[in-house]
VOPA-227590 format. One record per residue (C-alpha): residue number from 1; residue in three letters; x, y, z. Coordinates in steps of 0.5 Angstrom, whole numbers, plus 500, padded with zeros to 3 digits. Example, Ala and Ser with C-alpha at 12.3 -4.5 7.8 and 13.67 -1.06 7.14 Angstrom:
BEGIN
[site 1; 'ALA'; [525; 491; 516]]
[site 2; 'SER'; [527; 498; 514]]
END
This chain:
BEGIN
[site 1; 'UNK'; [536; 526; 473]]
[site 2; 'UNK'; [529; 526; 473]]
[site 3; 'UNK'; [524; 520; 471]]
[site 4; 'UNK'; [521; 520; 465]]
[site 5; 'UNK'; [514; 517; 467]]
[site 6; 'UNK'; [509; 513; 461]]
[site 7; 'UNK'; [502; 512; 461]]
[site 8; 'UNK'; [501; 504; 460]]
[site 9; 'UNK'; [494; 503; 461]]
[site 10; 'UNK'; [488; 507; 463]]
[site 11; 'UNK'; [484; 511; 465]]
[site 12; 'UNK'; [479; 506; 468]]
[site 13; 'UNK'; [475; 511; 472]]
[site 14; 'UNK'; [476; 511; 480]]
[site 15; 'UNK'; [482; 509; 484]]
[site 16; 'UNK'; [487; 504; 482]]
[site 17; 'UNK'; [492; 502; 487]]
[site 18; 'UNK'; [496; 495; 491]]
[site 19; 'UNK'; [502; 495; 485]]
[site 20; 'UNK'; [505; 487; 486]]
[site 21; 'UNK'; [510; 485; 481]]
[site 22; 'UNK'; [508; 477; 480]]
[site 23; 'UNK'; [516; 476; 477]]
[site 24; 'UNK'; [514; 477; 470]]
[site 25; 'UNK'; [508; 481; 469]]
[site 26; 'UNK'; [505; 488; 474]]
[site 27; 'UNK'; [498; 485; 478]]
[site 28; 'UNK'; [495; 492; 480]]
[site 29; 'UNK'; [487; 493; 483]]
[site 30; 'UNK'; [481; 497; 480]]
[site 31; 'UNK'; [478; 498; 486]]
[site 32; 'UNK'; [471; 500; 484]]
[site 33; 'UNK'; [471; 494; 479]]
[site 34; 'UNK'; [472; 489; 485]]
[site 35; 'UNK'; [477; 487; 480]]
[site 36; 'UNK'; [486; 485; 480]]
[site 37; 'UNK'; [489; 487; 473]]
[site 38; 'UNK'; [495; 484; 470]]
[site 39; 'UNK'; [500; 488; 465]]
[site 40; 'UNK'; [504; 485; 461]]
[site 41; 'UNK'; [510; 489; 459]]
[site 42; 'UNK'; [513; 484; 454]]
[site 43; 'UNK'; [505; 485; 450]]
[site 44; 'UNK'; [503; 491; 453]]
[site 45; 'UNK'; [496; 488; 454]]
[site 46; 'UNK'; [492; 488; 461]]
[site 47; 'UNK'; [488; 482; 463]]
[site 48; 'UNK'; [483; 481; 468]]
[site 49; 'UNK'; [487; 477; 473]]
[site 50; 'UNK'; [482; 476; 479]]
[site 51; 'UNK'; [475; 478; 479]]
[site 52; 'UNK'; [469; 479; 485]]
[site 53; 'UNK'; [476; 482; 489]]
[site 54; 'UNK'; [471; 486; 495]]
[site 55; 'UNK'; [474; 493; 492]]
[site 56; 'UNK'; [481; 490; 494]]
[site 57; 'UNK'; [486; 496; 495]]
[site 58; 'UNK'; [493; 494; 498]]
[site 59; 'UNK'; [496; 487; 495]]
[site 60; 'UNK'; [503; 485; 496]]
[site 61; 'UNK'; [507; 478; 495]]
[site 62; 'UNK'; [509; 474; 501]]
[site 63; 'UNK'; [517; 470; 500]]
[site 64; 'UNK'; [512; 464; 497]]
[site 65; 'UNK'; [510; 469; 491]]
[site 66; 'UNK'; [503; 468; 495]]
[site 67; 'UNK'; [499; 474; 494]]
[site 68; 'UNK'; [495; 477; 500]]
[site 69; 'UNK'; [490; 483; 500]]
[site 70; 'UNK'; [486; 488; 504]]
[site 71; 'UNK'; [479; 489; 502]]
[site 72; 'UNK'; [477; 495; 504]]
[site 73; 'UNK'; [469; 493; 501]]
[site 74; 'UNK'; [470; 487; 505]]
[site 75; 'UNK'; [473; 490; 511]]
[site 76; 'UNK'; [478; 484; 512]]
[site 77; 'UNK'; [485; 481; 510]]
[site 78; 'UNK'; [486; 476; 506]]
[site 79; 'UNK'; [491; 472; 503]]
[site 80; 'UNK'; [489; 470; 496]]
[site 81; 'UNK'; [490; 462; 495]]
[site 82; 'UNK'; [494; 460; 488]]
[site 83; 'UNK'; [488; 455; 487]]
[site 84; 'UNK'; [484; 460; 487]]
[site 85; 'UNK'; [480; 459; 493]]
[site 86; 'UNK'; [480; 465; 499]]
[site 87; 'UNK'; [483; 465; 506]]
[site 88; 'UNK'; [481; 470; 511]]
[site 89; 'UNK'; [486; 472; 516]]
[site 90; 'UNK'; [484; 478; 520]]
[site 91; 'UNK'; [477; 482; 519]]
[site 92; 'UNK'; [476; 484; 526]]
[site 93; 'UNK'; [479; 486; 532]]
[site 94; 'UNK'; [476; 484; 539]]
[site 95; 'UNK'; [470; 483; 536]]
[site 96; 'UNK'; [468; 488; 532]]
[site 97; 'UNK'; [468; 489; 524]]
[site 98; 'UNK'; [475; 492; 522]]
[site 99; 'UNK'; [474; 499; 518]]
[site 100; 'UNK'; [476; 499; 511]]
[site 101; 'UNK'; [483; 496; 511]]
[site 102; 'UNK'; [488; 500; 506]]
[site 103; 'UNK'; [495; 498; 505]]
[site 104; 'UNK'; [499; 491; 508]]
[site 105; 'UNK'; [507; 489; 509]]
[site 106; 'UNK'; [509; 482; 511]]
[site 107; 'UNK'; [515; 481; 517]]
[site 108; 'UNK'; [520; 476; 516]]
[site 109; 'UNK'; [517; 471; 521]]
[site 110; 'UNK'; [511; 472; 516]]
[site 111; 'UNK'; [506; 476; 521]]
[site 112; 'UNK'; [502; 481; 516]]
[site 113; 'UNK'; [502; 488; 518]]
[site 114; 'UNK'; [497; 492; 515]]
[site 115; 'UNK'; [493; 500; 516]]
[site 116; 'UNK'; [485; 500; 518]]
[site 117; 'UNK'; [483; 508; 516]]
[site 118; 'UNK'; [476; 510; 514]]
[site 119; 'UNK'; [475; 514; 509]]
[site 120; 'UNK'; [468; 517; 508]]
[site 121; 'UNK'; [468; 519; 500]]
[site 122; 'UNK'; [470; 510; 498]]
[site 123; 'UNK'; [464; 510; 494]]
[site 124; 'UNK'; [466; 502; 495]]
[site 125; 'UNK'; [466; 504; 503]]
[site 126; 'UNK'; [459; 499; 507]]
[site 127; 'UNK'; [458; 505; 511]]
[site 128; 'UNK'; [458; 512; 510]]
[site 129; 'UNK'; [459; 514; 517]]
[site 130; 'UNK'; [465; 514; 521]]
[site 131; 'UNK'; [460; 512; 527]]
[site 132; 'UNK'; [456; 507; 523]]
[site 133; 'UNK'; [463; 504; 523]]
[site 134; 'UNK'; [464; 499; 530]]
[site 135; 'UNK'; [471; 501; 531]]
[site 136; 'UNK'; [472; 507; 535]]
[site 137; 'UNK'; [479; 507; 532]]
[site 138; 'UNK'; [483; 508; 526]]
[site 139; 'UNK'; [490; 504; 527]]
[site 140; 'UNK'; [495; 500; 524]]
[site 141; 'UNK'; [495; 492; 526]]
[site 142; 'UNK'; [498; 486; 526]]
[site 143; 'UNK'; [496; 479; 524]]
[site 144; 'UNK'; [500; 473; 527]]
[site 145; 'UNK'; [498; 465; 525]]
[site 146; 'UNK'; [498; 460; 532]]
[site 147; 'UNK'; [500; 454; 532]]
[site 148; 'UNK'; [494; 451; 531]]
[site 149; 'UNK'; [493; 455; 524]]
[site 150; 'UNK'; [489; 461; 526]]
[site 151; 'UNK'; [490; 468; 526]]
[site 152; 'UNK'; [490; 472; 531]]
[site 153; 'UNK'; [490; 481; 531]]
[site 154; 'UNK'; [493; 485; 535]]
[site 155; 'UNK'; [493; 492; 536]]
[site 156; 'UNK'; [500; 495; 533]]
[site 157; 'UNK'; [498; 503; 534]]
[site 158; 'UNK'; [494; 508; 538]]
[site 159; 'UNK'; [496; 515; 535]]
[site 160; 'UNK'; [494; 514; 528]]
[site 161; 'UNK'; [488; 517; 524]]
[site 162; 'UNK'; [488; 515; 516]]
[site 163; 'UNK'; [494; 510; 516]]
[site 164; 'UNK'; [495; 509; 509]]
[site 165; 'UNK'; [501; 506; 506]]
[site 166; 'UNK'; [506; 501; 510]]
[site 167; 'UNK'; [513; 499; 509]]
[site 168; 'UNK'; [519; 495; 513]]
[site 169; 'UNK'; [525; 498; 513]]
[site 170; 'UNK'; [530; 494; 510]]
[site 171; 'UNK'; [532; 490; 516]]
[site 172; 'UNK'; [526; 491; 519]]
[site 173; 'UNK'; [527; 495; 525]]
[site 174; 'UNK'; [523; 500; 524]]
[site 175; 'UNK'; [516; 500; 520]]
[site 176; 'UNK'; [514; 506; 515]]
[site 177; 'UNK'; [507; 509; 517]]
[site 178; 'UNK'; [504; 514; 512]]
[site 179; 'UNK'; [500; 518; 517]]
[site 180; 'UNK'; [495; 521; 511]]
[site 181; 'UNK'; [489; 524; 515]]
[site 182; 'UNK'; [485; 529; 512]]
[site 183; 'UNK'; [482; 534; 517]]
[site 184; 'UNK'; [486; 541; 518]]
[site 185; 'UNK'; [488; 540; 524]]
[site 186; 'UNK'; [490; 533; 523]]
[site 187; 'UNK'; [497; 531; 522]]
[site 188; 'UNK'; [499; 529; 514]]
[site 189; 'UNK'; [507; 526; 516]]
[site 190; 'UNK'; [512; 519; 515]]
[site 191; 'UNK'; [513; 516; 521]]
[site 192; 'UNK'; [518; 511; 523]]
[site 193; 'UNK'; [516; 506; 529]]
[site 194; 'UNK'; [521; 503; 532]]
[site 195; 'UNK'; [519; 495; 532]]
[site 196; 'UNK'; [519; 492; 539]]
[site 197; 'UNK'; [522; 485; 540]]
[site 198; 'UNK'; [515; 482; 542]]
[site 199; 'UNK'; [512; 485; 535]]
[site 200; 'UNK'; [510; 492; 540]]
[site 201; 'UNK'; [511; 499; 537]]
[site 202; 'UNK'; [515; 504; 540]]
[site 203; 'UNK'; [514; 512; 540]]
[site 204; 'UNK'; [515; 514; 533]]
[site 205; 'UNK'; [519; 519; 530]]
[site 206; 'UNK'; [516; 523; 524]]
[site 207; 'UNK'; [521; 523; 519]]
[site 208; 'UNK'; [517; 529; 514]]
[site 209; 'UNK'; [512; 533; 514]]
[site 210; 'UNK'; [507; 535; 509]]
[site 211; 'UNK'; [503; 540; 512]]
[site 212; 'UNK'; [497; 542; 509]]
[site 213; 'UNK'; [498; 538; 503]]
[site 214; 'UNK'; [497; 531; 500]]
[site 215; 'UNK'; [501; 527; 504]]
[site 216; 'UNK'; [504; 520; 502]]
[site 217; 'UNK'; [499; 514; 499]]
[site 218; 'UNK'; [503; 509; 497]]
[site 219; 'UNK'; [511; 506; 499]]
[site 220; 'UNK'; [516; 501; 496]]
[site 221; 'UNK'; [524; 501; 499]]
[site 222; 'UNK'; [530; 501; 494]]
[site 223; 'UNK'; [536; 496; 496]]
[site 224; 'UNK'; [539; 502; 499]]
[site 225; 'UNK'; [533; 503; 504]]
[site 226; 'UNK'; [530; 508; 501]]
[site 227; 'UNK'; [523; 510; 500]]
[site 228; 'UNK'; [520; 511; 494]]
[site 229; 'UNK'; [513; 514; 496]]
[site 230; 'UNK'; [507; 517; 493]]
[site 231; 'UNK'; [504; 524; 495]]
[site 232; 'UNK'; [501; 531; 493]]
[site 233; 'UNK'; [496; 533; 488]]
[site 234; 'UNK'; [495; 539; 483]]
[site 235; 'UNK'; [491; 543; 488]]
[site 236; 'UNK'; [498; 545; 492]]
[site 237; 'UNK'; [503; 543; 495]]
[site 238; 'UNK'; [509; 541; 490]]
[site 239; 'UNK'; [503; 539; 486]]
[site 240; 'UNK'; [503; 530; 485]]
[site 241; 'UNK'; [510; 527; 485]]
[site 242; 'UNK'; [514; 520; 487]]
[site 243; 'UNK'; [519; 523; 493]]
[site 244; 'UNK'; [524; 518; 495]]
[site 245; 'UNK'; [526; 520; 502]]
[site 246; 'UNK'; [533; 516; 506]]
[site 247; 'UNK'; [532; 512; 512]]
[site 248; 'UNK'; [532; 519; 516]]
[site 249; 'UNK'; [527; 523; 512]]
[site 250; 'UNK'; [532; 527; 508]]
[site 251; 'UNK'; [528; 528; 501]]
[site 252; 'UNK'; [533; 525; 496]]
[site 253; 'UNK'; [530; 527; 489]]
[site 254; 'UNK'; [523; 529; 487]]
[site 255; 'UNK'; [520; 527; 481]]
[site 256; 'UNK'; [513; 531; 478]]
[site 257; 'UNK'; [508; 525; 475]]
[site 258; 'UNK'; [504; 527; 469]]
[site 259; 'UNK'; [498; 526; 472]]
[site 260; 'UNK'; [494; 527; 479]]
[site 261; 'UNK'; [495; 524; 486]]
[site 262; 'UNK'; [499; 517; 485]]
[site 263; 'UNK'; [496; 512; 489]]
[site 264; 'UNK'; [501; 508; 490]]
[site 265; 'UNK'; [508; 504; 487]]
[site 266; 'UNK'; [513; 499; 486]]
[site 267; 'UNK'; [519; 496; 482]]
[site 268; 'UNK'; [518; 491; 477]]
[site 269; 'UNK'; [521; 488; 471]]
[site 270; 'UNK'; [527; 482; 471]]
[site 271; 'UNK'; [533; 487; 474]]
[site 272; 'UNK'; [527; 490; 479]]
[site 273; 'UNK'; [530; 497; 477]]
[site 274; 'UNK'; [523; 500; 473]]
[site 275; 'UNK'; [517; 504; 477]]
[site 276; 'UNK'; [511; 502; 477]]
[site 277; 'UNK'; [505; 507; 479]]
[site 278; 'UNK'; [498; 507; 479]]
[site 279; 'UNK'; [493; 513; 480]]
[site 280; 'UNK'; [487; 515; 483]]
[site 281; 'UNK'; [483; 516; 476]]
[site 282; 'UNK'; [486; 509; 475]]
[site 283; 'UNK'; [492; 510; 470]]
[site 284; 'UNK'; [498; 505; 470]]
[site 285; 'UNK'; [505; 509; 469]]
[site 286; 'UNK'; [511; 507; 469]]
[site 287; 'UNK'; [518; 510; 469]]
[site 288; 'UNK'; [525; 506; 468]]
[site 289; 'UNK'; [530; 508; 474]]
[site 290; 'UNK'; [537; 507; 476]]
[site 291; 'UNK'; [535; 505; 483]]
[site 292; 'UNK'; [534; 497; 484]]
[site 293; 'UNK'; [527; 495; 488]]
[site 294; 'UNK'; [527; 491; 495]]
[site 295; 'UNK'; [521; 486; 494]]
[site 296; 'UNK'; [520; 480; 499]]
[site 297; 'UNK'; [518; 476; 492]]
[site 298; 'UNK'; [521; 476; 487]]
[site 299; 'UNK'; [529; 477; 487]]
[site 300; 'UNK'; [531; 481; 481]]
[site 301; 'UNK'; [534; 476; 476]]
END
């Protein structure tokens, strides 16, 4: 059955991504604006719910309903306090400014994985040039908290170009990588990385490619495992479209979205059977489902 998708909100003009259910309403970002928005689905009206964001992409909820970032603007991951205040948990590696972090997903010991591409168009991007940057690297990362409350960083993979989207399968021994590179003669695929007892990835099994075309922004699971994913564009391809891919990669259902490149998406509503998509030229879309989220936070009611 095909998903009947509704514009709720938008366009904003530029990018709106980082989709977080808060439990009652949907938190989204404008990236441009710097700002978190926040729809509410019982009066239909979108409020600014956090502002001077440092064009914040990615957000998720931890077990605690305590929302974290990637501020791409700002080159660092943050986890946004309920006072109001900003704590910093990563913003270089080894000494050198991360590049534009983009997307994030949370372990069961609480440790934050998140993707550091650089992309030249970000019109929010400090630098315009992949040299300009201090790292020599595009990767996937984790940050841990010590004993002592700091957080350390560490390297997670060593053969990725533009990871965007991050996702835990649902009993977290594998990590969904969207390797969304750009080039020709750069890979576009989902991958599946086997996660190591000591928080190490293994050798990662692509699990679809896409080939010359748009490949995957954004992912959310489902309570089955599956992955519920945005990708493609109407310059070719399928054109843009929700994939929901099984565990192993097999495309399970296609659902064509009315506007161009999904951003990225994730259920909401009490029941978590509802989809929630952003776009690139800032629209809020949703479409009613008969697939139940898997989120950290909150449980459905």
């Amino acid at each position: 059955m095909s998903w009947e998708f509704e514009i709720l909100d938008g366009p904003y003009g530029g990018t709106c991504e980082g989709p977080a259910w808060d439990g009652s309403a949907l938190l989204f970002t404008h990236i441009p604006a710097s700002r978190i928005m926040r729809y509410d689905p019982q009066t239909g009206s979108t409020t600014v719910y956090r502002e001077n964001t440092n064009s914040s992409n990615g957000t998720v909820f931890d077990p605690q309903g305590i929302l974290h970032a990637c501020e791409g603007g700002g080159r660092r991951i943050v986890r946004l306090e309920p006072d109001g205040g900003t704590k910093v948990l990563a913003d270089s590696f080894e000494g050198l400014k991360l590049n534009q972090p983009n997307d994030l997903a949370i372990d069961l010991e609480g440790r934050v994985w998140f993707t550091d591409p650089f992309f030249e168009d970000a019109v929010w991007s400090t630098f315009k040039e992949r040299s300009s940057g201090d790292l020599d690297h595009e990767s996937v990362f984790r940050t841990e908290e010590g004993p002592d409350g700091s957080w350390s960083v560490h390297r997670a993979t060593f053969d990725t170009t533009k990871p965007n989207g991050i996702l835990f399968s649902l009993d977290h021994q594998s990590l969904y990588v969207a390797q969304s590179a750009r080039a020709a003669d750069e890979p576009r695929e989902l991958r599946s990385y086997p996660v190591n007892g000591d928080g190490s990835l293994g050798e990662y099994t692509v699990l679809h490619d896409f080939g010359a075309y748009r490949g995957i922004d954004g992912m959310v699971l489902d309570t089955g495992g599956n992955i519920v994913a945005t990708a493609g564009f109407r310059q070719g391809g399928p054109g843009p479209m929700i994939y929901v891919f099984s565990p192993s990669g097999e495309v399970l259902e296609q659902h064509p979205t009315p506007v161009d490149r999904p951003t990225n998406c994730t259920f909401g509503d009490p029941d978590l059977k509802t989809l929630y998509v952003t776009t690139s030229e800032g629209y809020l879309l949703r479409a009613y489902t008969e697939r139940q989220g898997r989120l950290h936070y909150p449980a459905p009611a």
